[in-house]
C-alpha positions as CSV (number, residue, x, y, z in Angstrom):
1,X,154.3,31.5,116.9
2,X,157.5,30.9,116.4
3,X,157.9,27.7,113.5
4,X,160.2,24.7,113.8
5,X,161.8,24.5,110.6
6,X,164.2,21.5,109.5
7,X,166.0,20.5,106.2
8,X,167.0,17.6,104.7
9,X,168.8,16.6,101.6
10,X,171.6,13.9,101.3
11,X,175.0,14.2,101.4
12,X,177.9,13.7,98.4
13,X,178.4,10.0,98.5
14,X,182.0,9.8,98.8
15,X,182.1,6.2,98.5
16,X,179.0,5.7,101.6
17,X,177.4,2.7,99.7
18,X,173.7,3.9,101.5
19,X,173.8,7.1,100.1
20,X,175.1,6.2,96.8
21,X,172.3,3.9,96.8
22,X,169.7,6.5,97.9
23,X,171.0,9.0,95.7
24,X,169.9,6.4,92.3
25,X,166.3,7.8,93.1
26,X,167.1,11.5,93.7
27,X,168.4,12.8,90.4
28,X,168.7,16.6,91.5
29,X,170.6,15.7,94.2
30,X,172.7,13.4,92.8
31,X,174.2,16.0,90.2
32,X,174.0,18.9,93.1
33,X,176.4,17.1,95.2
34,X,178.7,16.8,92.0
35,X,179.3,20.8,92.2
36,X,181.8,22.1,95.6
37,X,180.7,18.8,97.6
38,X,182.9,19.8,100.4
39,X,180.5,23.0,100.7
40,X,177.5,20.5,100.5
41,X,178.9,18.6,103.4
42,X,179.8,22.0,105.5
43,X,176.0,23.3,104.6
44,X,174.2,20.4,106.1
45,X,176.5,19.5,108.7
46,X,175.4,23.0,110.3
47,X,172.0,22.6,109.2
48,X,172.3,18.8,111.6
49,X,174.0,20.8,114.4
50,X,171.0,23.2,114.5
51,X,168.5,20.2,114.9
52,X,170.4,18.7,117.3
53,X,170.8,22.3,119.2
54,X,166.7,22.4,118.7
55,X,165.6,18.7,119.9
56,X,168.7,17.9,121.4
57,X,169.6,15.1,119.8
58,X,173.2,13.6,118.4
59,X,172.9,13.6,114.7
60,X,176.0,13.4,112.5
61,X,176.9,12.9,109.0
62,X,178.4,9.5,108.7
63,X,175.0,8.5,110.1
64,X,173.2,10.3,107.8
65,X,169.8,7.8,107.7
66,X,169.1,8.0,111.5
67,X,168.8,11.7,111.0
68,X,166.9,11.2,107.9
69,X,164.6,8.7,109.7
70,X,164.6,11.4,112.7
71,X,163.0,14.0,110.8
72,X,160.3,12.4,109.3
73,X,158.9,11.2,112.5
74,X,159.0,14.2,113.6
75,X,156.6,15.0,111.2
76,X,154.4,12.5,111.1
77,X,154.4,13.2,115.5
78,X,151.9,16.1,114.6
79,X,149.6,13.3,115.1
80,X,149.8,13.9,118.3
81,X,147.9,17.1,120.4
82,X,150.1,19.4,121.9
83,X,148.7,18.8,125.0
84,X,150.5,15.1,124.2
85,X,153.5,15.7,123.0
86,X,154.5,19.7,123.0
87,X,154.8,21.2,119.5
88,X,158.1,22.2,120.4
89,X,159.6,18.4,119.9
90,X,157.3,18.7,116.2
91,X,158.3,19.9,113.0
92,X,156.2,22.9,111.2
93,X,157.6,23.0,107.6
94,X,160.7,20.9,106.1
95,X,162.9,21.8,103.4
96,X,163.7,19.4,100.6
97,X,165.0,18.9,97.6
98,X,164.4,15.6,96.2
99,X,163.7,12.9,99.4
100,X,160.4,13.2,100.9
101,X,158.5,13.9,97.8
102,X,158.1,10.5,96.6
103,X,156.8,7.2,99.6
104,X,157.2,9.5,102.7
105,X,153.3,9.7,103.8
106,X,151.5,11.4,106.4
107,X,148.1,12.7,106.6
108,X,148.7,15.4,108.5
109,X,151.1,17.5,105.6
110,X,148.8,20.1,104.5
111,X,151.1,22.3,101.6
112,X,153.5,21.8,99.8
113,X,155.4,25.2,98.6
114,X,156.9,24.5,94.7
115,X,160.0,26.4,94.2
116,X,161.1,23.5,91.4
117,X,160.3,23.1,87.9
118,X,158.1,19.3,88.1
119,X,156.6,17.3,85.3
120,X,154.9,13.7,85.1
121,X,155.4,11.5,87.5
122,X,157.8,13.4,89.7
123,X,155.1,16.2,89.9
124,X,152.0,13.6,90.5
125,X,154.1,12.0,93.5
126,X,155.2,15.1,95.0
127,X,151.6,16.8,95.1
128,X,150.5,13.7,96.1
129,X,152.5,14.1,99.8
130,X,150.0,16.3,101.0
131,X,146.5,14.2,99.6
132,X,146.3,11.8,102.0
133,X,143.0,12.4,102.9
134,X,143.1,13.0,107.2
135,X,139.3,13.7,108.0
136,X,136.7,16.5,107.2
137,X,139.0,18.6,107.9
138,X,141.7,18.3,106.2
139,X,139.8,16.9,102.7
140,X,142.5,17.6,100.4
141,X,145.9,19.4,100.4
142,X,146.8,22.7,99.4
143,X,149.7,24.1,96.8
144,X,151.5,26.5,96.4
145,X,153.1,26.9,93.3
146,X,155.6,29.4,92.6
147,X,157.1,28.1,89.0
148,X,153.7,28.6,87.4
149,X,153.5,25.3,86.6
150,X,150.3,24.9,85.5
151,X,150.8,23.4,81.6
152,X,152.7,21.0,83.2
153,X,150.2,20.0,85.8
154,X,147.9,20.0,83.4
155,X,149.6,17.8,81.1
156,X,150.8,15.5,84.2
157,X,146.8,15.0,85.0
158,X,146.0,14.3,81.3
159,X,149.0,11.5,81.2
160,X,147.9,9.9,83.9
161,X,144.4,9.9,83.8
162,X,143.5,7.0,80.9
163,X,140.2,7.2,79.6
164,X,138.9,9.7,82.1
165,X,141.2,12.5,81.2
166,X,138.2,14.3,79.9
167,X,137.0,14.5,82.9
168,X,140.6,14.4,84.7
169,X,140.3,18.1,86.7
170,X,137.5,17.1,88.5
171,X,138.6,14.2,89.8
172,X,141.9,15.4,90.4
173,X,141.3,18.9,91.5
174,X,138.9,20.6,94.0
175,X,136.1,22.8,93.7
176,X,137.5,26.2,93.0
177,X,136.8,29.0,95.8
178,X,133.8,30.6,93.8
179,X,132.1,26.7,93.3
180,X,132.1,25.9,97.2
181,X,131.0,29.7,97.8
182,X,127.8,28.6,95.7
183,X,127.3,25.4,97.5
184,X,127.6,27.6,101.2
185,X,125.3,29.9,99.9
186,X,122.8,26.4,98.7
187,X,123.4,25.0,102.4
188,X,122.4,28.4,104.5
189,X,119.1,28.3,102.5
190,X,118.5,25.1,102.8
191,X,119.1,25.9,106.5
192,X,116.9,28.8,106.7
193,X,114.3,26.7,105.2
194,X,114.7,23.8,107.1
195,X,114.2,26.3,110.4
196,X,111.1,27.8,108.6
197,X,109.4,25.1,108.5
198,X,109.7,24.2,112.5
199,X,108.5,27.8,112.9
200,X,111.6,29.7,113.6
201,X,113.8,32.1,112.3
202,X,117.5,31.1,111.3
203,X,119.6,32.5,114.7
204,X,121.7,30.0,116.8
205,X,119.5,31.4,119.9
206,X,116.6,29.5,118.1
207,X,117.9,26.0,117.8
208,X,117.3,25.1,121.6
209,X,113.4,25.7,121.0
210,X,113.3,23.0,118.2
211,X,111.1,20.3,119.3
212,X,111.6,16.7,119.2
213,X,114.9,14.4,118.5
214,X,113.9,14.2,115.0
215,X,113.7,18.0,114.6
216,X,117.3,18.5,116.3
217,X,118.4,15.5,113.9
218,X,117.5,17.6,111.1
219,X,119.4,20.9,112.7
220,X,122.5,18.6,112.8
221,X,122.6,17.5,109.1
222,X,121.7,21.0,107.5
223,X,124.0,23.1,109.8
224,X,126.7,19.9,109.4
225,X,127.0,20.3,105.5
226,X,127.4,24.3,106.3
227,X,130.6,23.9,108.8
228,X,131.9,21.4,105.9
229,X,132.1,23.9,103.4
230,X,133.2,26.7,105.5
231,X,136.0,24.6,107.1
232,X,136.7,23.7,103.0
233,X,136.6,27.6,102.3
234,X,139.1,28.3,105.4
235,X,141.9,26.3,103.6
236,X,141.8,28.3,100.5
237,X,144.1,30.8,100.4
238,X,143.3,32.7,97.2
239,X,140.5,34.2,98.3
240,X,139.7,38.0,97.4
241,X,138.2,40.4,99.4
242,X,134.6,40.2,97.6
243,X,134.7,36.9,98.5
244,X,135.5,36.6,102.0
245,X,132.8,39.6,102.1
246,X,130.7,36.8,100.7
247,X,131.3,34.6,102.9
248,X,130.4,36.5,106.0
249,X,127.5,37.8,104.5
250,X,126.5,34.2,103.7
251,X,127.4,32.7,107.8
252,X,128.9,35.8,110.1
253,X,131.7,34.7,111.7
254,X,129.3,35.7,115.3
255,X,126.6,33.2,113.6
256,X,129.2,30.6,113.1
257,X,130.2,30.3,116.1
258,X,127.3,30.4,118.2
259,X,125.8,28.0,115.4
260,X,128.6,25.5,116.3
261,X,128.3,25.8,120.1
262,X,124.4,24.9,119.7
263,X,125.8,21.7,117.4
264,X,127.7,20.7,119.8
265,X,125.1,20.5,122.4
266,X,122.4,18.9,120.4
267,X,125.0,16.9,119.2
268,X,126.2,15.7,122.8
269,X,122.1,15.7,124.1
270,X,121.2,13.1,121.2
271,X,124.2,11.1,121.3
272,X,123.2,10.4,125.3
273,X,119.5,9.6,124.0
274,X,121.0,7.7,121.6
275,X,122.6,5.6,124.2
276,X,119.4,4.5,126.2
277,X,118.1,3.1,123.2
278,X,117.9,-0.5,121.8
279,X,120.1,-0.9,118.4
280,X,117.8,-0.1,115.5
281,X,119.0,0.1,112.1
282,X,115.9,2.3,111.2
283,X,116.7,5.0,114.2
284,X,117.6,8.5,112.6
285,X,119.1,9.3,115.9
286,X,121.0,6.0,116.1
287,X,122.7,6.7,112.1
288,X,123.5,10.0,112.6
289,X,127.7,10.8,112.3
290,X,128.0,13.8,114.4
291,X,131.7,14.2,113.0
292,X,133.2,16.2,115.8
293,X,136.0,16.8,114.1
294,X,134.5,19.5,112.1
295,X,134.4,21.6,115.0
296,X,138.0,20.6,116.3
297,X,140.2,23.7,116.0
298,X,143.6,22.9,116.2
299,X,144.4,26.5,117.4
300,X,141.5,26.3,120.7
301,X,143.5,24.3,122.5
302,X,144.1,23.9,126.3
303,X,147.1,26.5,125.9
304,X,145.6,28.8,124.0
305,X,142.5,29.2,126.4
306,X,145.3,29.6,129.1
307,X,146.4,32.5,127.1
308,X,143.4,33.9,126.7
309,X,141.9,33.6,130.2
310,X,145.3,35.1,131.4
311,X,144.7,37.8,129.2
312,X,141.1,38.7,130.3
313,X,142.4,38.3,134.0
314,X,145.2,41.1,133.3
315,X,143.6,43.5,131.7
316,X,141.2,46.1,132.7
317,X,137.7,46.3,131.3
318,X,137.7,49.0,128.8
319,X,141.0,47.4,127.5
320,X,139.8,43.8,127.0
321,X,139.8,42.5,123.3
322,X,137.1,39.8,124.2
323,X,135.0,40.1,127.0
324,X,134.0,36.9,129.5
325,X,131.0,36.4,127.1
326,X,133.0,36.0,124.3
327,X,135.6,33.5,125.6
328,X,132.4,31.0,127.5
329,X,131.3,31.0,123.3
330,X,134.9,29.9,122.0
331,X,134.8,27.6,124.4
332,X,131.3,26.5,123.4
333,X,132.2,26.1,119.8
334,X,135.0,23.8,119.8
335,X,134.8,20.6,120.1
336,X,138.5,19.9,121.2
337,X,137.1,21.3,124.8
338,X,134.1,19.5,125.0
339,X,135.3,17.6,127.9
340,X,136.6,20.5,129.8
341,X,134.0,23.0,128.8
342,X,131.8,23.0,132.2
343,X,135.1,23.3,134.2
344,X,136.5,26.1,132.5
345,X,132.9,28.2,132.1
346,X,133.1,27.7,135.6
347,X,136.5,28.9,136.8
348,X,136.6,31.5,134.2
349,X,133.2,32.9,136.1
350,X,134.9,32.5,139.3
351,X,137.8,35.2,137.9
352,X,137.7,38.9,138.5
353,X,138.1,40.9,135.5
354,X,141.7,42.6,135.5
355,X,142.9,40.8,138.5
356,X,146.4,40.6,136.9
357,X,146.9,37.0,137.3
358,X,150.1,35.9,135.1
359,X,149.2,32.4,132.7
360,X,151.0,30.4,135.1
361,X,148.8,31.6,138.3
362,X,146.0,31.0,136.0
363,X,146.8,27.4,134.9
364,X,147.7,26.3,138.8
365,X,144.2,27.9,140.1
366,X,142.6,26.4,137.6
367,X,143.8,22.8,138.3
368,X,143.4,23.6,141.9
369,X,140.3,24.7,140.9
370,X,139.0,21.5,139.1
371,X,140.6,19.3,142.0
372,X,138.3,21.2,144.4
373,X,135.4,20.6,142.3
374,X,136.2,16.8,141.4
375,X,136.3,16.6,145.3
376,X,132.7,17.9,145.8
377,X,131.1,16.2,143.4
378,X,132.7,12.7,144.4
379,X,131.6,13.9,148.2
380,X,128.2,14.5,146.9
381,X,127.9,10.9,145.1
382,X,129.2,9.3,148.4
383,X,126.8,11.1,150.7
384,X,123.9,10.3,147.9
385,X,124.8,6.3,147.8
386,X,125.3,6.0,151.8
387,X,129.0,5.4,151.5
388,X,132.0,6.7,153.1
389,X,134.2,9.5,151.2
390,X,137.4,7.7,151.6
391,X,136.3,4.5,150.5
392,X,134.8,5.5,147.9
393,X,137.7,7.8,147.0
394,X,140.2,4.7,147.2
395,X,137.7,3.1,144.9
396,X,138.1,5.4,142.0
397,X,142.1,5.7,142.5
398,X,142.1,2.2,142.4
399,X,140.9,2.1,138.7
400,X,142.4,5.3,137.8
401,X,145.7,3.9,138.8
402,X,145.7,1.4,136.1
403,X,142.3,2.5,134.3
404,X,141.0,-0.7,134.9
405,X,137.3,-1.2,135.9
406,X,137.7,-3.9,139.0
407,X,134.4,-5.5,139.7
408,X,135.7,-7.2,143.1
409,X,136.6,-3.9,144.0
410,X,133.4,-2.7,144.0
411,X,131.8,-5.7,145.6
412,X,133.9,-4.8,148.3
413,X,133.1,-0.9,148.7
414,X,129.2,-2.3,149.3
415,X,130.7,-5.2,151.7
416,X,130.2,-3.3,154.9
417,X,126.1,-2.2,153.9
418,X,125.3,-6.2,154.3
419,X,123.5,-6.2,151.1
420,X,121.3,-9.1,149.7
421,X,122.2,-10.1,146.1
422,X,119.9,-8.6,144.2
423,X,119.7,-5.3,146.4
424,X,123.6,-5.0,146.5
425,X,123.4,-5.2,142.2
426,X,121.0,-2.7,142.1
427,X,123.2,-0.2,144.5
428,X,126.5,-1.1,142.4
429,X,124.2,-0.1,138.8
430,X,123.2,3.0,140.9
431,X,126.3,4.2,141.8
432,X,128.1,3.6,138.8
433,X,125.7,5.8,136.6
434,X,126.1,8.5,138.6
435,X,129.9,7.7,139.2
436,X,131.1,7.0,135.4
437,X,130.9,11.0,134.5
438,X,133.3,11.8,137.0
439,X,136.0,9.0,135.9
440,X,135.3,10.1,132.4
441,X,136.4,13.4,133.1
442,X,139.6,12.4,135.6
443,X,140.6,10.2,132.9
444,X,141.0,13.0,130.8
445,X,140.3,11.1,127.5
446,X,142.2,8.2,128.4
447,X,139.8,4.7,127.8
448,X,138.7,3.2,131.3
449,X,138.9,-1.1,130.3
450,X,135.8,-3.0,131.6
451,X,133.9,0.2,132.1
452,X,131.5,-0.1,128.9
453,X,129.7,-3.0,131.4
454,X,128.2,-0.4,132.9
455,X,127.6,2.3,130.0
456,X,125.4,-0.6,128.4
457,X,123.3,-1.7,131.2
């Protein structure tokens, strides 16, 4: 995949008060722009054009801060899923020299790459961009170093960490590769184990005959701590061969997978049960984080499924890289898809296998596709509730249109049926359970106000 790459660094002065003034905390910069300024100037005025050619913006040098100010919310924008804002208006990997590496923050900055010689507080701040701490799956950040710096990172730690500088690396520092392999290998035992004692043998196949909540409870919290450490593992990038070897002999990659597609489906059955329940602090259920995230790959997304379905559409059999099995189980171990999962299992079994369908046939059927079945199932809940398709149609568009949950709206869709009170209450509490899946899934992850009424009763 082609990266989006910008650069920033400020321009000589030349009398610009705002850039003499934000040149007093970049020291490097300051004395680079003392040596052939005009070539300085000539350097990043292409390096501007370039971003303006990419995002299409109007960047100049004498307003040096808006492109300044441009860049870093670009950055910060990979907040945002692609499927939100297209990584194309993002920015992969920027190239400083001084500004950035102290008070920008972001939490989604994973590395920083250290071609500078760093000490003290300079190096604390700048290894400091990539820290903030984004969710279980991004724990801490990664560098890469290529001064060999470590004396001085060592010393920097010392400095600056008081009385605990005994003790300074570990707080400071993760686990090194070979210290989380141990703890993987301590959580697939405890696994095994746990899955011993219900009777059954450690295989993802296994986990749907687990009996009772508080047994699948107890699949979520061993197999939880496992996809921790391997999602912690996947961001090293030291790792040797024997070690990766280790790895897959401790969790297969096959194991994983499937592993995290049964999660995901306990997961989404007990959080349901969990629903129907009154609030009690003493519930196992009702405390359990399921942290989705831990199963959110940022490369299964919506496009890349696109890709991949095109792909299995295209070619022919005994050519095909992953067969139809193999994609329904990607699709079953990310979370990212949860939503869409039953949609897509079902249009990708509705696809002949090298049919030859380009990506953009395949994402047009597949919408056409999930209108049609949208359709049906709204049919289905009208015939099922006595109540005419295009009413109840215009009912949903009605809240969709502003996803807002109108209650006089649906008073009105059970006008007609010449209800008493309490039977007309007991048809709207009907209706909506059966109805609130479907406006989950057209609003696509978008919150529905006033709909939680509902959820709750």
């Amino acid at each position: 995949i082609p990266l989006n790459i910008a650069c920033v660094f400020s321009p000589p002065a030349e009398g610009n008060r705002d850039v003499a003034q934000l040149q007093e905390d970049l020291p490097q910069e300051l004395e680079d722009n003392k040596v052939e300024p005009n070539r300085k100037k000539a350097a990043l005025k292409e390096i501007i054009d370039d971003y303006n050619s990419r995002y299409g913006t109007n960047h100049d040098l004498a307003n040096f801060d808006s492109y300044y100010q441009d860049v870093q919310q670009r950055i910060k924008d990979q907040k945002y899923p692609n499927s939100d804002l297209p990584r194309e208006k993002k920015i992969d990997i920027t190239i400083v020299v001084d500004m950035l590496l102290t008070g920008f923050d972001s939490q989604y900055l994973n590395t920083l790459y250290v071609d500078k010689n760093l000490k003290y507080h300079g190096l604390i701040q700048a290894f400091s961009r990539t820290n903030r701490v984004l969710n279980d799956s991004k724990p801490y950040g990664n560098i890469l170093d290529f001064r060999a710096q470590k004396a001085a990172v060592d010393e920097a730690i010392a400095l600056f960490s008081g009385e605990a500088h005994e003790r300074a690396k570990e707080v400071w520092l993760v686990d090194p590769a070979p210290k989380v392999i141990e703890k993987l290998e301590e959580a697939t035992q405890k696994l095994k184990e746990f899955m011993a004692a219900h009777g059954l043998e450690a295989r993802p196949e296994e986990v749907a005959n687990l009996k009772g909540d508080e047994a699948r409870a107890g699949f979520i919290e061993h197999f939880k701590e496992v996809r921790r450490l391997t999602t912690q593992l996947g961001q090293y990038t030291d790792l040797d061969e024997a070690q990766k070897a280790k790895i897959e002999q401790l969790i297969p990659s096959d194991d994983l997978r499937a592993f995290s597609a049964q999660y995901l489906e306990t997961a989404k059955r007990l959080q349901q049960e969990s629903k129907k329940r009154e609030e009690d602090p003493n519930d196992p259920i009702q405390q359990l984080d399921f942290e989705f995230v831990l199963f959110d790959s940022a490369l299964i997304d919506y496009d890349y499924i696109m890709k991949l379905i095109a792909r299995f559409s295209g070619q022919p059999p005994r050519k095909q890289k992953m067969t139809r099995e193999q994609l329904m189980g990607l699709l079953a171990s990310s979370a990212r898809l949860m939503d869409e999962r039953e949609d897509l299992e079902a249009y990708i079994a509705t696809l002949k296998e090298g049919e030859g369908l380009s990506e953009e046939a395949i994402r047009k059927g597949y919408e056409q596709f999930k209108a049609e079945r949208r359709a049906a199932e709204l049919a289905r809940i009208a015939e099922k509730h006595d109540l005419p398709v295009e009413a109840l149609r215009g009912f949903v568009e009605h809240i969709l249109a502003r996803y807002i949950f109108d209650p006089d709206a649906l008073t009105e869709l059970f006008r007609p049926k010449g209800l008493g009170w309490k039977a007309r209450a007991r048809a709207e509490l009907a209706l909506m359970e059966d109805l609130i899946p479907l406006l989950r899934r057209k609003a696509e992850g978008r919150e529905i106000s006033g709909l939680e009424v509902y959820e709750d009763a």
